[in-house]
C-alpha positions in Angstrom: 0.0 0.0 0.0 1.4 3.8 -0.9 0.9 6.5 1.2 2.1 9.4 -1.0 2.6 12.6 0.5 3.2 16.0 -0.8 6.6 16.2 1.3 7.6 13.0 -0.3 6.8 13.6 -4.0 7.7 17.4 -4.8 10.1 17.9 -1.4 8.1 20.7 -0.1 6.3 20.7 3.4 2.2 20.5 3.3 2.1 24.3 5.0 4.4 25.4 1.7 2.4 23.1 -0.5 -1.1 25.0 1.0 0.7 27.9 1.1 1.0 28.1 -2.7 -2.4 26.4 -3.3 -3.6 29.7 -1.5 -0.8 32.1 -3.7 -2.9 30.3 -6.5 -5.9 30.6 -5.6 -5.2 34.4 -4.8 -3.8 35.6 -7.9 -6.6 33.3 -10.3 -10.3 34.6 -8.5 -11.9 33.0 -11.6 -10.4 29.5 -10.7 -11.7 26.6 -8.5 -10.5 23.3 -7.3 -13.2 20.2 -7.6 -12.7 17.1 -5.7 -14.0 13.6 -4.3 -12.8 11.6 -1.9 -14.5 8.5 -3.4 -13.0 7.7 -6.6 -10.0 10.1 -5.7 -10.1 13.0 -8.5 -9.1 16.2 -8.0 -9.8 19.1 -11.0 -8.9 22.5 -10.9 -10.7 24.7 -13.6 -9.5 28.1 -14.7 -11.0 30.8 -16.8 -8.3 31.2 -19.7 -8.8 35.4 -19.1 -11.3 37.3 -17.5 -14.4 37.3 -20.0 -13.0 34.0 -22.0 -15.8 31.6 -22.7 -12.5 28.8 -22.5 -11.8 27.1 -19.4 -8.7 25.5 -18.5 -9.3 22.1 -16.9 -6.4 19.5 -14.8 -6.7 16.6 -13.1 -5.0 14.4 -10.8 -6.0 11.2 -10.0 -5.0 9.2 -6.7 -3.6 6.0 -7.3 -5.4 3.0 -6.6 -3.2 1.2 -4.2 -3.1 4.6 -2.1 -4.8 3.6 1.6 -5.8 7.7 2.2 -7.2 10.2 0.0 -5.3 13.2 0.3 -6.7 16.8 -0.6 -3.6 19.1 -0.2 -1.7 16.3 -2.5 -4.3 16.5 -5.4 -4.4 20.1 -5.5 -0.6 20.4 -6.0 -0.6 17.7 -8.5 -3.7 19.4 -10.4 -2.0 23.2 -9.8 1.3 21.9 -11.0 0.1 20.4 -14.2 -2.1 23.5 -14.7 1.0 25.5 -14.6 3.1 23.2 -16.6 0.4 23.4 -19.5 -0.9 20.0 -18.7 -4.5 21.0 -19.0 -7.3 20.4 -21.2 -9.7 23.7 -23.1 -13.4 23.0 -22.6 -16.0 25.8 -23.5 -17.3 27.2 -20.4 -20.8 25.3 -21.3 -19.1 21.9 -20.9 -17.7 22.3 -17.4 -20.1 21.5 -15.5 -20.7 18.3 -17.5 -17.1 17.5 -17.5 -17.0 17.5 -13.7 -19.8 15.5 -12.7 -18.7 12.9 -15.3 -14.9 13.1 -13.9 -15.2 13.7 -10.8 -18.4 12.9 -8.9 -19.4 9.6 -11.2 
């Protein structure tokens, strides 16, 4: 069984790892982080600009053999690909689709 932690993947402590989530989160008021701890997804959505009908869309996905869903972890992952331009476009009509199909199904 894994127990991945955000310490133990990126080298950074969980109060820098929220600490950036929140430095995120801070400078992007038009993004928002989805998440279920039942089939472990994590998606953070992003308006491409303010007034863009695009959204920007990553995921991270916890790995089956995990024993603990962890939030902080899956927000990093998602933030991180976001920010290495490991996202997906979707027109702002398709979001909400895209999550409940992702995420909560």
């Amino acid at each position: 069984m894994s127990n991945s932690k955000v310490s133990s993947m990126f080298g950074v402590s969980k109060a820098k790892a929220k600490k950036d989530i929140g430095s995120f989160m801070d400078h992007n008021p038009n993004s928002c982080f989805y998440y279920n701890e039942t089939n472990g997804v994590t998606a953070l959505v992003f308006q491409e600009f303010e007034g863009s009908n695009v959204m920007r869309v990553s995921t991270s996905v916890m790995s089956p053999d995990e024993n603990k869903f962890r939030v902080t972890l899956g927000k990093y992952i998602a933030m991180n690909s976001m920010l290495a331009g490991q996202y997906i476009n979707l027109p702002f009509y398709a979001v909400a689709d895209f999550i409940d199909y992702v995420v909560y199904s």
